[in-house]
C-alpha positions as CSV (number, residue, x, y, z in Angstrom):
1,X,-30.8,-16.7,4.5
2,X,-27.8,-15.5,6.3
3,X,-28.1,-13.0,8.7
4,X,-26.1,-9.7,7.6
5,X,-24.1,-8.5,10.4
6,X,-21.2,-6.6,11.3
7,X,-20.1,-8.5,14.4
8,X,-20.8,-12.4,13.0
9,X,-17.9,-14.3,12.6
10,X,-18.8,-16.6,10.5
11,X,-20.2,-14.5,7.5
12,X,-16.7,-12.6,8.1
13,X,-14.3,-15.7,8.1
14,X,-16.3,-17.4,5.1
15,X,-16.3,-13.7,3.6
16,X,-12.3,-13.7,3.9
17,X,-11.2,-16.8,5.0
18,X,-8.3,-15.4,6.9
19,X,-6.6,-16.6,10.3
20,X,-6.6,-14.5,13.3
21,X,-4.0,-11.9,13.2
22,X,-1.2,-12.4,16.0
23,X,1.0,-9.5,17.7
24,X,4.3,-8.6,16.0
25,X,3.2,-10.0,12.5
26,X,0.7,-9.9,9.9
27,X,-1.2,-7.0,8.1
28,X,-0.3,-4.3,11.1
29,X,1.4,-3.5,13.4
30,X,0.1,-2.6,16.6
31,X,1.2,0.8,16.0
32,X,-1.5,3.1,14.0
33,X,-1.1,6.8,12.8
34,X,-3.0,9.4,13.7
35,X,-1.6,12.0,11.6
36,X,0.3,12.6,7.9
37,X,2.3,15.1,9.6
38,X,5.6,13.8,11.1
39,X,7.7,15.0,14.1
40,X,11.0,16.3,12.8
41,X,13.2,13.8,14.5
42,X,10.9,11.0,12.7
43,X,13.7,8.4,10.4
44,X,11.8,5.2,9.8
45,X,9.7,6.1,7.1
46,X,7.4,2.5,5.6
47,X,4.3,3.7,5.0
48,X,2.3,2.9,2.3
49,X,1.5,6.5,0.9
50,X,4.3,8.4,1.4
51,X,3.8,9.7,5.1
52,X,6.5,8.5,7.4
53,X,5.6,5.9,10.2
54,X,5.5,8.5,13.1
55,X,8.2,6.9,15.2
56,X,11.8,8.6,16.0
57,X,14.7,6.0,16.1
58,X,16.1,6.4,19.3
59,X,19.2,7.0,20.7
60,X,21.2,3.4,20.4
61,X,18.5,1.6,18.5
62,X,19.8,-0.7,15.7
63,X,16.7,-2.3,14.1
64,X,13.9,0.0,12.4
65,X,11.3,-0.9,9.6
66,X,11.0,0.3,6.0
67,X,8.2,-0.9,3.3
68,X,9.9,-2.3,0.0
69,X,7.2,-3.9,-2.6
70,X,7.8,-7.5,-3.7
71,X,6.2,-9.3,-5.9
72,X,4.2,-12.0,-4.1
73,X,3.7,-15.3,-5.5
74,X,0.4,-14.6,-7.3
75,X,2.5,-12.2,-9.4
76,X,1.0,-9.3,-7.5
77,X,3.0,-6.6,-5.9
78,X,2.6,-5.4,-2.3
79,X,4.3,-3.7,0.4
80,X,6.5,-5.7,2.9
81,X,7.9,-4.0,6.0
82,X,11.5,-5.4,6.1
83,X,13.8,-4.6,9.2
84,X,16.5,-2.8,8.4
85,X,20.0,-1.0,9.9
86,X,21.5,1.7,7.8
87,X,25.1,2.3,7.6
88,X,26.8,6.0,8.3
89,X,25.9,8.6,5.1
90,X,23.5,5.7,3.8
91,X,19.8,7.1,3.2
92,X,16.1,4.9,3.7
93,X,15.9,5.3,-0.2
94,X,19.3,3.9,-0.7
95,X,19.0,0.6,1.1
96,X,15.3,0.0,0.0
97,X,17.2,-0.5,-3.2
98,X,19.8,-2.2,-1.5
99,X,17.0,-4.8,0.0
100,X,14.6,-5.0,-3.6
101,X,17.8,-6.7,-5.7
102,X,17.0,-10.0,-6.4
103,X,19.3,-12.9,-4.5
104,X,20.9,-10.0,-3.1
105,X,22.6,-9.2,0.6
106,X,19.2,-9.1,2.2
107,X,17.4,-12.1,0.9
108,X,17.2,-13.5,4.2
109,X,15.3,-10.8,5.4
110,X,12.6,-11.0,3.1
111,X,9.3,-13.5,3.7
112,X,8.9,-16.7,1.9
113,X,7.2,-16.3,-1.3
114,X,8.3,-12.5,-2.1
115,X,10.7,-12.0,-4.6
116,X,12.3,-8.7,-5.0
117,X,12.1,-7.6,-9.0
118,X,15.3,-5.5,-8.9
119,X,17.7,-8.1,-11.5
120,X,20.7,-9.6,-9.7
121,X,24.1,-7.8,-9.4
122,X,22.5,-4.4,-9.8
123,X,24.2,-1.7,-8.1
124,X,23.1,1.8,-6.9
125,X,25.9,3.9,-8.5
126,X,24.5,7.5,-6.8
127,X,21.1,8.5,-5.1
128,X,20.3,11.8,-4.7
129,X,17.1,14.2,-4.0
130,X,16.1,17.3,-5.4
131,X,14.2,19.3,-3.0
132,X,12.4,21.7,-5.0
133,X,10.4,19.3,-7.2
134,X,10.4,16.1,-4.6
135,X,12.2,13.6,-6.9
136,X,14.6,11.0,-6.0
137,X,17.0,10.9,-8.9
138,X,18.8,7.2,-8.6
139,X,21.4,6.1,-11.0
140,X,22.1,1.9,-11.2
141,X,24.3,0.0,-12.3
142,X,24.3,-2.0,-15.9
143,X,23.3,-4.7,-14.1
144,X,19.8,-3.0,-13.8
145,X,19.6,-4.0,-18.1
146,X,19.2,-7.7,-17.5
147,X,15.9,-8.5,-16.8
148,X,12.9,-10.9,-18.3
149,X,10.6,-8.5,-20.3
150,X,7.8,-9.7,-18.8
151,X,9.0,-8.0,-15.2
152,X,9.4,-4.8,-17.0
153,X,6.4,-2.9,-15.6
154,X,6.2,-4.8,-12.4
155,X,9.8,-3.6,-12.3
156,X,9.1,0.0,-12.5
157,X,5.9,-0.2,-10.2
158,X,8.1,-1.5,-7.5
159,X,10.4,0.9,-7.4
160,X,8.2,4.1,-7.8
161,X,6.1,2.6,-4.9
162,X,8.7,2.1,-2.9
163,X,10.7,5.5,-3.1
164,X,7.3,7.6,-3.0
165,X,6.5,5.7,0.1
166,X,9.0,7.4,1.7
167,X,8.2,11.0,3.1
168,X,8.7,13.9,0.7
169,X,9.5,11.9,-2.5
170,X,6.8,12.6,-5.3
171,X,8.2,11.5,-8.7
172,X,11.2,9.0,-9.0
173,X,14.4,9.4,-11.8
174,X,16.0,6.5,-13.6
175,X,19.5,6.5,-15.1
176,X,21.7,3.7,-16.0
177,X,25.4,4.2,-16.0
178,X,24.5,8.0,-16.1
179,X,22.6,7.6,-18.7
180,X,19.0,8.6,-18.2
181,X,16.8,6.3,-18.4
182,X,13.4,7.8,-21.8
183,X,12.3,3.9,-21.6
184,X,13.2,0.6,-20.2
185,X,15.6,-1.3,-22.5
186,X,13.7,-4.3,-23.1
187,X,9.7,-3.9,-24.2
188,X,10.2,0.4,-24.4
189,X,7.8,0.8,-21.2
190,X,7.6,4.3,-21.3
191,X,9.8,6.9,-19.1
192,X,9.0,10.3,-19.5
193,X,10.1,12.8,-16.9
194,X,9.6,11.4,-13.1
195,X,7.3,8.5,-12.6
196,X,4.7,9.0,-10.0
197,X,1.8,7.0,-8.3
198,X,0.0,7.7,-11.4
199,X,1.6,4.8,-13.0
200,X,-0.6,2.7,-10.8
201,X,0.1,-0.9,-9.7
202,X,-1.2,-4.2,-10.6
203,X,-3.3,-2.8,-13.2
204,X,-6.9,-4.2,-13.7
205,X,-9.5,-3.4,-15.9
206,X,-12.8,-3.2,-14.6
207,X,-16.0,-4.9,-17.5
208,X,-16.6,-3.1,-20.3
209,X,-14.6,-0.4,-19.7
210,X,-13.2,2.0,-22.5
211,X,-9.9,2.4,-21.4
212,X,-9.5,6.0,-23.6
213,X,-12.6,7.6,-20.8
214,X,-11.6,5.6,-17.9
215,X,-10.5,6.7,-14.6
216,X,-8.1,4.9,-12.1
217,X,-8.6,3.6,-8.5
218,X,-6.5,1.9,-6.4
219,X,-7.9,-0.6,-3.5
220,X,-6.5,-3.0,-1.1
221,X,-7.8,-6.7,-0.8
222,X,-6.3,-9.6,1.0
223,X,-4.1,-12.3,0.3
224,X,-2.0,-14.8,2.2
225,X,0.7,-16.5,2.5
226,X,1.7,-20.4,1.9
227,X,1.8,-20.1,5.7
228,X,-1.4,-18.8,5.8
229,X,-0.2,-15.0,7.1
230,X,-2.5,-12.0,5.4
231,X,-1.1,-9.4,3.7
232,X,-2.9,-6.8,1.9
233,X,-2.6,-6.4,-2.0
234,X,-3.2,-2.6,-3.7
235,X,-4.2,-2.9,-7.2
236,X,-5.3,-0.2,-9.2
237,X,-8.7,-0.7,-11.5
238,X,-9.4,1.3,-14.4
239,X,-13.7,2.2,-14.0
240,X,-15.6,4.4,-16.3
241,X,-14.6,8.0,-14.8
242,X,-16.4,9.2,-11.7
243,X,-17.7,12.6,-10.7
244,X,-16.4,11.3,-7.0
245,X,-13.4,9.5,-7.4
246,X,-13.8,8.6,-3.8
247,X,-17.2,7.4,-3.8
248,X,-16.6,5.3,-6.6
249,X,-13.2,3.7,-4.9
250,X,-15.4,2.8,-1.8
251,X,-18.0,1.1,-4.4
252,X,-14.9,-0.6,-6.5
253,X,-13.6,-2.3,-3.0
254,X,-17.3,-3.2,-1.9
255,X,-17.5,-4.5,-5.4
256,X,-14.4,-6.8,-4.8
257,X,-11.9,-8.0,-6.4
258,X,-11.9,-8.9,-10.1
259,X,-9.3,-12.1,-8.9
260,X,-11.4,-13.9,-6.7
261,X,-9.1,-17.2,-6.7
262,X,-6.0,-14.9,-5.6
263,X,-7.5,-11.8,-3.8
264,X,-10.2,-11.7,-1.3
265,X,-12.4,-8.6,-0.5
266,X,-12.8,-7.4,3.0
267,X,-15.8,-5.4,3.2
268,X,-19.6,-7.7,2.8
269,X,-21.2,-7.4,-0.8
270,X,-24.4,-5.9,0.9
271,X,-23.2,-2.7,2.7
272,X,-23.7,0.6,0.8
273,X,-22.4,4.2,0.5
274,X,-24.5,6.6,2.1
275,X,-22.5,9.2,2.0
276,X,-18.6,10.6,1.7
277,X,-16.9,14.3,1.6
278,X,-14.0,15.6,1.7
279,X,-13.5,17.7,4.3
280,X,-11.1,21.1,4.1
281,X,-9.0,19.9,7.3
282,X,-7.0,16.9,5.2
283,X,-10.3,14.2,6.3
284,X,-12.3,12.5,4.3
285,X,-15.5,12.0,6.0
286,X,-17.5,8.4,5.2
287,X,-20.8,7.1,6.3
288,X,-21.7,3.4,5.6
289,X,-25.4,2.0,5.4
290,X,-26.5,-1.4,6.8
291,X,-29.7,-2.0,8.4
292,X,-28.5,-4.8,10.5
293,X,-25.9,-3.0,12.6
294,X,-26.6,-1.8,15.9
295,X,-24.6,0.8,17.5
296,X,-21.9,-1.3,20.1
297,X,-21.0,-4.1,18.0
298,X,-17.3,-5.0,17.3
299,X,-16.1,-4.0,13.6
300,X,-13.2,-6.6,11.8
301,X,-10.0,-4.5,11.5
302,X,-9.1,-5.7,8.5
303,X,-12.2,-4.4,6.7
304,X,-12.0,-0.5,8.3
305,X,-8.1,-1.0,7.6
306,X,-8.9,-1.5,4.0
307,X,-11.2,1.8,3.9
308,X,-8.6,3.7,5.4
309,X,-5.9,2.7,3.1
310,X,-8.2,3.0,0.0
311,X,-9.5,6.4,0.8
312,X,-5.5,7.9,1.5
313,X,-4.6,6.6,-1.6
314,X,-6.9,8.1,-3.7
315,X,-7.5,11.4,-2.6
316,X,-4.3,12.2,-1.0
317,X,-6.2,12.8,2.6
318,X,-4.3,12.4,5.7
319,X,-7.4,11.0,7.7
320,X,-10.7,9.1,7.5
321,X,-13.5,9.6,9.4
322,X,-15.7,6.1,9.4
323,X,-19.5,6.3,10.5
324,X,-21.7,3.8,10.2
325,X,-25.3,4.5,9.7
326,X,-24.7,7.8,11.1
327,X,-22.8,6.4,14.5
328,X,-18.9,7.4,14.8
329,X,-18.3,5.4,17.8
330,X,-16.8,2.4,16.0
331,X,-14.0,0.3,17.7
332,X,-12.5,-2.3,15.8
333,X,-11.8,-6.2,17.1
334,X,-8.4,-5.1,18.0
335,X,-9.8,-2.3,20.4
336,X,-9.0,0.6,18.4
337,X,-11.5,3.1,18.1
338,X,-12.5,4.7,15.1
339,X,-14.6,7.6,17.0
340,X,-12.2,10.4,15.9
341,X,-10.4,10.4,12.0
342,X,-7.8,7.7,11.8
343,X,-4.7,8.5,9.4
344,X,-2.3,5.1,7.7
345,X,-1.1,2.7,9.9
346,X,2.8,2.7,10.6
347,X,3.6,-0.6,9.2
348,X,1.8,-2.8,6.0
349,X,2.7,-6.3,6.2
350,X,4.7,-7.0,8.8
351,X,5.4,-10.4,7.2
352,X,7.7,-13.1,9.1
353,X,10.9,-13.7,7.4
């Protein structure tokens, strides 16, 4: 019987079957947040759930990063941090747009296998945001009307991801050629008032589930690329609804994923919930059981990564504190420590192009 153990390489690799993750490239950066809450000089604004990454872009500086959602080449969507340069009076929102039209300027930016879902030729006519209810209100071009069907919702996922990834946006507007936009013009996917998070992304349904009394979770597994780079995937499961939607997210991504030939799950079968709270400072506060770890051992990244992410998302929390059978002094195998909460990292998926 094999030996459960936080620290064993080998029941992690054969558990994701991932290659070591280098500097510069990957799932993360080297950069991590530590708080929702940006300075006001902050511009580069790729992360995953909305906050912005934390970093100002200095005086003279010509390259930053921005997180745009691409379809991969399992047909899932995920977020790619794409350098970027904007151009005087251009906004993030604007050239995320710009970067997500298919065979467009910045195809050369993107990674091998990610397609951007935007169709060719489309144009963003106007962009603007209305402060008071947090909506970016984008108008394309007809271009924007020539699309296969079967992209549709993929289509809309990607762009309300990307826009409410960006700090302040809540809800995101459609209109084509000023017209707004009640449903998409090919299979009538539905557009009623601003679209949200709540749309989810790469919808799953969990066994046996009644989809009229379920509830939605989103969770983040692994994939990689043809090169063999991870990435993570967010995919939103519809479970029989929850009394603690968080408690039952953390069981969903123990659980795995549904798509075990495309996705792989990053946290071993065996560990258990003992406990989760949220907290009235922003934190979510999670304790994980498993008789075989001993205080001082080395936890993967990837799997704490995966809790972090998967906690924000659903419950809107700007930090996570991770214990494990009771102890808080976790440091992960990149030698960051987990001791204190731990918000989003700056940058998802920094992919080679």
């Amino acid at each position: 019987m094999i030996q459960k153990n936080w620290i064993r390489n080998t029941a992690y690799v054969a558990l994701i079957a991932l290659p070591v993750i280098t500097t510069g490239c990957g799932l993360f950066s080297q950069q991590t947040s530590k708080s929702i809450d940006p300075p006001q000089q902050v511009e580069e604004t790729d992360g995953i759930d909305g906050e912005p990454t934390g970093q100002a872009v200095l005086e003279g500086e010509q390259e930053s990063r921005l997180t745009v959602y691409l379809q991969d080449g399992n047909g899932y969507l995920a977020p790619v941090a794409v350098p970027y340069t904007l151009a005087e009076n251009e906004t993030a929102a604007q050239k995320a747009l710009e970067i997500m039209v298919e065979n467009g300027a910045y195809a050369s930016l993107l990674p091998e296998q990610f397609r951007p879902l935007i169709p060719q030729g489309t144009q963003v006519l106007s962009y603007s945001y209305d402060n008071e209810r947090k909506v970016a209100k984008v108008d394309l071009s007809a271009d924007f009307n020539d699309y296969n069907e079967q992209d549709e919702r993929a289509i809309v996922e990607s762009i309300t991801w990307t826009l409410t990834a960006m700090p302040g946006i809540e809800g995101v507007e459609l209109s084509v050629a000023g017209q707004p936009l009640q449903e998409m013009p090919l299979a009538g996917f539905p557009i009623q008032g601003a679209l949200t998070r709540d749309i989810g992304i790469n919808i799953e349904y969990g066994e046996g589930v009644n989809v009229a009394n379920s509830s939605p979770v989103t969770l983040y597994f692994a994939a990689q690329t043809v090169n063999e780079e991870p990435y993570y995937v967010p995919v939103t499961r519809l479970i029989d609804r929850s009394d603690s939607k968080e408690h039952a997210a953390i069981e969903q991504l123990i659980q795995g994923p549904l798509d075990k030939k495309k996705l792989t799950g990053l946290i071993l079968p065996d560990v258990e919930v003992a406990s989760i709270e949220k907290l009235e400072d922003g934190v979510v506060k999670i304790d994980l059981e498993d008789p075989a770890y001993e205080p001082g051992q080395v936890i993967p990244a990837e799997m704490l990564e995966s809790i972090v992410l998967s906690l924000t998302e659903n419950t809107g929390a700007s930090e996570v504190q991770i214990s494990i059978n009771g102890d808080t002094n976790l440091t992960d195998d990149a030698n960051k420590s987990y001791s204190e909460p731990v918000g989003r990292p700056h940058h998802v998926n920094a992919l080679k192009s």
